[in-house]
Structure formats: C-alpha cells, structure tokens
N, C-alpha and C positions, 0 to 999 in steps of 0.2 A: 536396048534390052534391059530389063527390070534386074539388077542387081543387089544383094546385101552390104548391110556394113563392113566393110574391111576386120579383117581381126589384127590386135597390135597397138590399134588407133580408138582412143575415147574411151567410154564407161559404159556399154550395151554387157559387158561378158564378166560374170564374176570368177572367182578364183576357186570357187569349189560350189559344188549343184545345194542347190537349197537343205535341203535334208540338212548337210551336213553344216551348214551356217547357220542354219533354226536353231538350232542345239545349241550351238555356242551361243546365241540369244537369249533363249530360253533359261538357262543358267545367269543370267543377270539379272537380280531383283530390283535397282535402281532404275536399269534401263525400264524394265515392263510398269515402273511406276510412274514415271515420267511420260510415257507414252501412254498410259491409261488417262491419268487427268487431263493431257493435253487433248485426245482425240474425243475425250467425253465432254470438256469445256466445249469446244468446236462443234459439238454434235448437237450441242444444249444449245449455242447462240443460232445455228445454221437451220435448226427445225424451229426457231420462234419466226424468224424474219419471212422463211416460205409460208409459215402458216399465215402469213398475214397476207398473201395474194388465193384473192378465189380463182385465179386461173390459171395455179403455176402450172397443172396438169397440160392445161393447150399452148404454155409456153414451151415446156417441153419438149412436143411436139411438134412445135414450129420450128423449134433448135435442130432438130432429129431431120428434119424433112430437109429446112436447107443445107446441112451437113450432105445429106445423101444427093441434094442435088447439085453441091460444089463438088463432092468427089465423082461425078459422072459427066461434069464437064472441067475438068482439071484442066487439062493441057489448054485449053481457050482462056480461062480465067487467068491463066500463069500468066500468059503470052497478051492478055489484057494491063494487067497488073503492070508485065514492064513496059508497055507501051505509054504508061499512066505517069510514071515515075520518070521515064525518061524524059519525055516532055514536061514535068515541073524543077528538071537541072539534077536527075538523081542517074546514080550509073550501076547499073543492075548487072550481078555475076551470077552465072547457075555451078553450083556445085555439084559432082553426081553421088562424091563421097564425102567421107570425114578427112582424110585425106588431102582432097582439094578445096577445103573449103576453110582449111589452116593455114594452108598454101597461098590462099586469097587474102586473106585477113592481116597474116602476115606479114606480105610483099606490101598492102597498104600501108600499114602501119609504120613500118622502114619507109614508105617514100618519101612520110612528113617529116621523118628524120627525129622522130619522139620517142622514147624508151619506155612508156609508162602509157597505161590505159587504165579508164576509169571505167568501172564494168556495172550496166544494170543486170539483174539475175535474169536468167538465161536459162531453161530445162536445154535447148539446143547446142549452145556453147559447152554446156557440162557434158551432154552427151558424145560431143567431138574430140572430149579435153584439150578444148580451145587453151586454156591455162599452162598445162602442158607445153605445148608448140609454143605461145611464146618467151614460154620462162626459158626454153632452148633454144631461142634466137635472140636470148638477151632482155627481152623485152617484160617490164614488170607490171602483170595485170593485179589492180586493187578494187575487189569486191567492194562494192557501196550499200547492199542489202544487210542490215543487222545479223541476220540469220548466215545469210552467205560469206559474211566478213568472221561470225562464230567459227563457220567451219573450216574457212581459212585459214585462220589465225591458230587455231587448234592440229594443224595439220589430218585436217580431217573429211571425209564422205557425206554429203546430204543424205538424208533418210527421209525424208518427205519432199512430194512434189512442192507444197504450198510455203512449209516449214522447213527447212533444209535441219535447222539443228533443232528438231523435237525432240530428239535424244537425249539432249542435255538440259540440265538443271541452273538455275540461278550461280548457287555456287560453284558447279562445275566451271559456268561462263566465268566469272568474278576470276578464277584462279585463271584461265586463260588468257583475260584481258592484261593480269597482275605478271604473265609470264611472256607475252609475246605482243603487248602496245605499247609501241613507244612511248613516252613522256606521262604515259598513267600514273594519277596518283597511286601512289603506293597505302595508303589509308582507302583506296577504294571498297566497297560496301558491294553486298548482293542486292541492295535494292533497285528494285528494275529502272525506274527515272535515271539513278545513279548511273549504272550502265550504259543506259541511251544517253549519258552525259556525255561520259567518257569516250563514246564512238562517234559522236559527233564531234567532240573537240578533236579526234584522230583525222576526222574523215573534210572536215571545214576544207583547211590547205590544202587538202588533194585536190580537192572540187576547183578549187580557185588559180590553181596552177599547173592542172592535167590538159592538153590538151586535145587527145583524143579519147574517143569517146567508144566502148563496144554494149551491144542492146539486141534482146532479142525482139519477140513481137508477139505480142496477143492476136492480132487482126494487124492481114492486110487487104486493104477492100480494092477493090480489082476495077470498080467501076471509076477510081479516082486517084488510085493511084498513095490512097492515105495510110499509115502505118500506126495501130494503136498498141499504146503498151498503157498495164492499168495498176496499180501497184499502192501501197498504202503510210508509204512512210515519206516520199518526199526525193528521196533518192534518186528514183529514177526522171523525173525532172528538172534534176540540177543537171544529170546526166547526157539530155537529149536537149538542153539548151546553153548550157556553158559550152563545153568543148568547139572547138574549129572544124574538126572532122568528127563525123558519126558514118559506125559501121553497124549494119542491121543485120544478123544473121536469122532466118525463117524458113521452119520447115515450110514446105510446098504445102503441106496440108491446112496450113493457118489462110488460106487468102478466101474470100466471103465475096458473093457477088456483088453486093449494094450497099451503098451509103446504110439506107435503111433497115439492112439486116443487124446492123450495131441496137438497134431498139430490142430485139429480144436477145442476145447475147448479153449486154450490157444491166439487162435484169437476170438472167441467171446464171452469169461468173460469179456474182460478189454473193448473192444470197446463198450459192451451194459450196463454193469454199471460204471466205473470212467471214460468213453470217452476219455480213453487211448488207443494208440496201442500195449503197451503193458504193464503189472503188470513191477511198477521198481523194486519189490520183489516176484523171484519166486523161493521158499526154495523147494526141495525133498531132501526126506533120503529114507534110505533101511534098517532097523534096525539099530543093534552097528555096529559102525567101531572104533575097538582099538585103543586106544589114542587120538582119534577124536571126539569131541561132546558128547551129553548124551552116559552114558556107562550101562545106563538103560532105555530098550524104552517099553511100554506098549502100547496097541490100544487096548480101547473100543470099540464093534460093538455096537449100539444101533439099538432095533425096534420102541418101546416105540409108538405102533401104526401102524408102516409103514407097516408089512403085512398085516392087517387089509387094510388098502389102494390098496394093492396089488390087493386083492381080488376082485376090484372092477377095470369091466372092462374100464368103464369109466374113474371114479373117479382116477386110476394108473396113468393117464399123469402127475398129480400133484408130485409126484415123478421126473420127470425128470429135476426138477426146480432147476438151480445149482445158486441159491443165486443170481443174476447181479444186480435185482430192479430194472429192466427194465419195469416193470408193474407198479410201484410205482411211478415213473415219472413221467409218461402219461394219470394216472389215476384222471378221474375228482372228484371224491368222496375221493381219498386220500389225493389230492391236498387242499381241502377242510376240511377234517375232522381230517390230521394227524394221525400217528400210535396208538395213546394210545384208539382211539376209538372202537379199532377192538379187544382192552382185551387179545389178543394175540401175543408174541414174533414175530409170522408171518403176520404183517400187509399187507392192500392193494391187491389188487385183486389175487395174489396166497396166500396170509394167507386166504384169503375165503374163497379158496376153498379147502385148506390142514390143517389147524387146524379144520374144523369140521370134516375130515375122521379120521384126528388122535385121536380125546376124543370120536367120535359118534355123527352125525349131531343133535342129543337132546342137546346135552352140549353146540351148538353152534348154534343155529340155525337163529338167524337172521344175520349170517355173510354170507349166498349164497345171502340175499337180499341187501348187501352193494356194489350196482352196479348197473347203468346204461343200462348193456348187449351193452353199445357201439361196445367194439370189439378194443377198442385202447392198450390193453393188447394184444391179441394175436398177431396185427400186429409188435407189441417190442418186442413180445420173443424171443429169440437166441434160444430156442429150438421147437418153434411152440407149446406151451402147447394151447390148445384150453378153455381158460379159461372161456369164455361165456358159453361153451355147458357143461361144469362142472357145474356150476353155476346153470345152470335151471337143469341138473341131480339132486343137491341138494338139489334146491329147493321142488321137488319132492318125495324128503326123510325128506322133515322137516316135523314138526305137524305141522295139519291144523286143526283153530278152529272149532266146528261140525259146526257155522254158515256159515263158508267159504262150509265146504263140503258139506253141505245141496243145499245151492246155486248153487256150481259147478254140483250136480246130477241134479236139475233139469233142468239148460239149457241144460244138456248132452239131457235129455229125452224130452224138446224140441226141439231143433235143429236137431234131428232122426225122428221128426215128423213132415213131410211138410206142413200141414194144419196148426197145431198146431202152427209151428213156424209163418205160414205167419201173424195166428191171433196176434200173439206175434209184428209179426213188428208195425202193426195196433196202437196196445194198447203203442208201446215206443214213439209215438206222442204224450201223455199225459204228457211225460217227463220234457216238456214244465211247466208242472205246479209246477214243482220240484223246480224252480228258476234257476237261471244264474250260467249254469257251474254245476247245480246239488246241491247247496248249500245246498238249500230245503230237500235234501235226511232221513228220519226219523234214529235214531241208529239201528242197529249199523251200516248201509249203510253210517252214512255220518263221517266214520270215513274215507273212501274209496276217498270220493271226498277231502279231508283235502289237499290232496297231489296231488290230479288229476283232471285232469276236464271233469263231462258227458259229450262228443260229443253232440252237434246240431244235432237233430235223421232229417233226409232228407226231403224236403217238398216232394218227391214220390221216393218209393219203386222200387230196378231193377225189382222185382218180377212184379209192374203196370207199368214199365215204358215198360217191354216186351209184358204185356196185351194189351196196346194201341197200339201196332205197326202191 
C-alpha cells in the first residue's frame, strides 16, 4: 500500500505555511538581491545554449514520453535495475520510508567500522535528513559540493534544487569560511578563486583519507544496472572512486529504461539547469570492478511517498522531474521569496507541487497556492511537467475553510439559477458601496481583497445589454 513521508523525519514539512515564511523573505533586501542576479545570470546562460539546438522542442518531448513510460512500468524497471546491479557485485536495499532508509545507511556505515562519510550532494539524502541520523549515531558526514559544504558550514538550509546556497553572497560565504574552516587563512578575500581555494585545501584530506563514501543518483538505467551522477566541480568523482565503500541512495523515480535514453536526458539536464552543453562531470559505474574504485557498492531504492504519488493520475507528472531548476529560475514568486519559504528541501514551483503528494496535501497545504499559475514553469521544463494544472489539481485537495465552502456552494446554486443569478448581477451594483477596490468588504470577506481587488461590477449587464437590442 502506497504510503506518505513519515512526519518527524527529514525536510518535506516546514515549520509554518508559506504565507507566513514569504513575509519574513520578503522583508530582506539582500536576500531578494542575491537571488535576483543569481536566477537572472542562470536564465541568461541557460536560454543561450537551448537556443543553439533546432530541436530542443522534440527533445523535450522525447524526455516527457520516456518519463511517462518509466512511470507506467515502474515496478519492472525496479525489479530490472536490481537484478542488473546484483549480478555486477552491487547489494540492492528497498526503502519504503525515510525512516528505513537511515536505518540502512546507517547500519552500513557502522559495519566498516568508519566514523566519517564523504557526501556527493544529494536532493534525496537532504530530503531524509540523512545528516541528521548520522550525526545521531556518531557518525560525521562532510559535504564535498562547494554549495552544500556553504550550507553546512554556515549551519544552514539549501534554497535551491541546483544551488543549495543562492541565498548567499561572496561576502557572506568569506565570513563563514573565516568562522567555521579549519586551518583558513585568516587574510582570506571574497574573491571567488580565493574561496574555491580554501575549500579545496579543507576538503584534499578528507578525499584522501575518508573511506566511505554516500551519493545520490541522477540515472539509474535498469537495462544495465548502471548508476549516473553528473555534477560540475569534480567532487563527486573523487567521491565515487576513492572511497572503499559506496552507498547510493535513489529515489524509485530516477531509473530510465535504456542505455540509450542517457542521449536525450544528457542534452537536457545540463542546458536547462547550469546553461552548459554539457555536465564537465559525468561519473557511471555498474557495480564492483576488481581493483578498481569502491569494492563495496550498495544502492538504496527509496519511496518515502513516491507511490503515493503514483497513484495519483494527475499528481504522477511531478515524478518525472530530474532536478535542472529550470522552474526555479523563472519563477516569479521564487525569485521573490527564495527557497527557505516553501519549508521544504524541494523549493519553487515543482516543490509545490511534489512535497505536498509526498507527506499529503494537509501537511502542506498552502504550498499549491505559492504561484501565480503564470505557466513560465511549464514553458522551462525539459520534460513538460504541466505544473500549473497540478497546482490547481492540489488546490482542490487542500482544506477549505467551511466559510470558503459555504460561499463557493452558494454561487454554485446561483449561477444554476438564471433568474436567481440575473437578480444577483442587479444587486453587485451595490458593490459600489463596499469602497474602492472592495476595501469596504466586512470579515472575513475582506481578508480576500487584502491581496486582490473587487472588479468595477459594469455600468450594464450583457444580460440588458442583449435586452435592448
């Protein structure tokens, strides 16, 4: 049976409903400046490189199609995948939760008798709070992604799928690196080289003397059993071939039928989120190879939600979303509000609408209404997820207060009644006396106008404007 996230466990559930996080965003001016150049630079490199493919439109499309037809043969592909892995020496665990899939990771991690893991970034591991679990059993994970080690080291939340710390500034980083890296120079600079100096002089020794290894996964191809991660600084292949052991955690949704479906994935990951044409790091393995890299590989399947998702015929596109943050760019309420507003690991108009299927749109419910319904999300996704008509799907699964529903029944039982309603146009001429824009409106009606403004109701009706004709 299709179940949700656990509550308790990981980063799906923020601490108070958007509204009220927006606000507290909205009042920071450095924040919305740093997230305006960042997601405008992005927007600028990521629309030059598409526009340089005449076909990105039927790539798209190819992305969209095979997406809908791994999620309609899921449970084959899984049960392919581990049949792939097992026979190349890899030992495959299914997770149902967050939960057990900590529990797993964990109990590995204790058996090599290591304290310490070296972590590629992970949207799934974040979403478990892998980190969490084992900083509680002792165990010290060190982020190796620039971005992911910023937010580390800062004791702090990722805000972007792609960028963990868009949030922050040069300087901001500089004082962080200056308060919580060991052996930094103390003369250290905000200049960005600078920076990537000093985190690679932190992060050398770990690389060289960590022995296990945690990672999630871009792709995993089912017909081979191969696991791809694709990533742009180098990290994550110190990651996936130093260590002794490697542990792979992947949602269920990431595995692709074919070798050959990495040909059009692998053109529109890197063109719709880093506005590369291509990842300068694209790691696969296929289990152990003797004497070569880890000589211990493990892969977690995680659901922690996703069939719950499944199950829902709508709601299932949100599933075919391979991380680019292509949505997150373009989004004007993101751009605005930054990630930490939306309470969830999966910010910006696909965490909208994929962190309330995953816990149950109750746990989450003012995040279908953190949106516009522009539509500038579904025109940037590399897989066509139709993100708007998810959105109003969830909104229609959120609670509504009985005043909202009281309301909505009776224009229903108006507007079914031609008389009834025409008296109804009549009487919104009174509207007038409401004040400008509705201000007038008595509670709880005028909590409605706070944000919107009553229409100017018509000086004549089409109903009398067709009378007199």
């Amino acid at each position: 049976m299709s179940t949700h996230a656990p509550k308790g466990v990981g980063h799906l559930r923020g601490d108070e409903p958007f509204p009220a996080a927006a606000k507290v965003a909205l009042a920071n001016p450095q924040l919305r400046r740093n997230l305006q150049h960042a997601t405008t630079t992005i927007r600028g490199k990521s629309g030059r490189v598409i526009a340089e493919l005449p076909d990105w439109q039927e790539l798209r499309s190819a992305g969209s199609a095979l997406k809908a037809y791994t999620m309609a043969n899921l449970p084959r592909l899984l049960e392919q995948l581990e049949e792939r892995v097992t026979a190349a020496g890899g030992v495959v665990h299914w997770a149902a939760d967050a939960t057990e899939a900590n529990r797993i990771v964990t109990d590995l991690v204790r058996q090599t008798g290591e304290q310490r893991v070296i972590k590629v970034k992970s949207m799934a591991t974040q979403e478990i709070g892998l980190n969490e679990a084992l900083e509680d059993a002792g165990i010290t994970p060190v982020e190796t992604d620039l971005a992911e080690l910023i937010v580390q080291l800062g004791h702090d939340k990722p805000s972007h799928i792609l960028v963990p710390a868009i949030h922050r500034n040069r300087s901001e980083i500089r004082e962080i690196f200056l308060r919580e890296m060991p052996g930094v120079d103390p003369e250290l600079t905000d200049n960005p080289p600078d920076l990537a100096g000093a985190a690679r002089r932190y992060l050398r020794e770990t690389f060289l003397s960590t022995k296990v290894a945690v990672s999630g996964a871009n792709f995993g191809i089912a017909e081979t059993g191969t696991l791809a991660v694709v990533e742009s600084e180098g990290n994550g292949r110190m990651c996936l071939t130093l260590p002794d052991t490697l542990i792979t955690v992947m949602g269920i949704e990431k595995v692709v039928p074919a070798w050959q479906d990495l040909e059009v994935f692998l053109q529109l990951l890197p063109r719709a989120s880093t506005g590369e044409r291509m990842n300068p790091y694209t790691s696969m393995w296929t289990g152990v190879t003797p004497g070569d890299g880890p000589q211990s590989f493990h892969l977690v399947l995680l659901d922690n939600g996703r069939t719950a998702v499944l199950a829902d015929e709508v709601g299932r596109q949100a599933l075919h979303c391979i991380r680019c943050s292509a949505c997150l760019n373009v989004c004007p309420v993101y751009e605005r509000t930054g990630g930490h507003a939306y309470g969830s690991v999966y910010p910006g108009p696909i965490g909208a609408v994929l962190s309330p299927q995953l816990t149950g749109v109750e746990d989450n419910a003012s995040l279908p209404y953190a949106s516009s319904l522009c539509g500038a999300c579904f025109d940037a996704c590399p897989v066509k997820i139709d993100i708007p008509s998810i959105l109003v799907h969830l909104r229609n699964q959120a609670p509504h207060p009985r005043s909202e529903k009281a309301a909505m029944a009776a224009a229903a039982y108006t507007m079914d009644r031609p008389k009834l309603y025409e008296r109804a146009q009549r009487a919104a001429k009174l509207s007038k006396l409401l004040g400008k824009r509705g201000r007038g409106l008595p509670p709880p009606l005028n909590g409605w106008a706070a944000s919107r403004d009553l229409p100017e109701p018509p000086a004549e009706s089409f109903r009398d404007w067709w009378r007199g004709r």
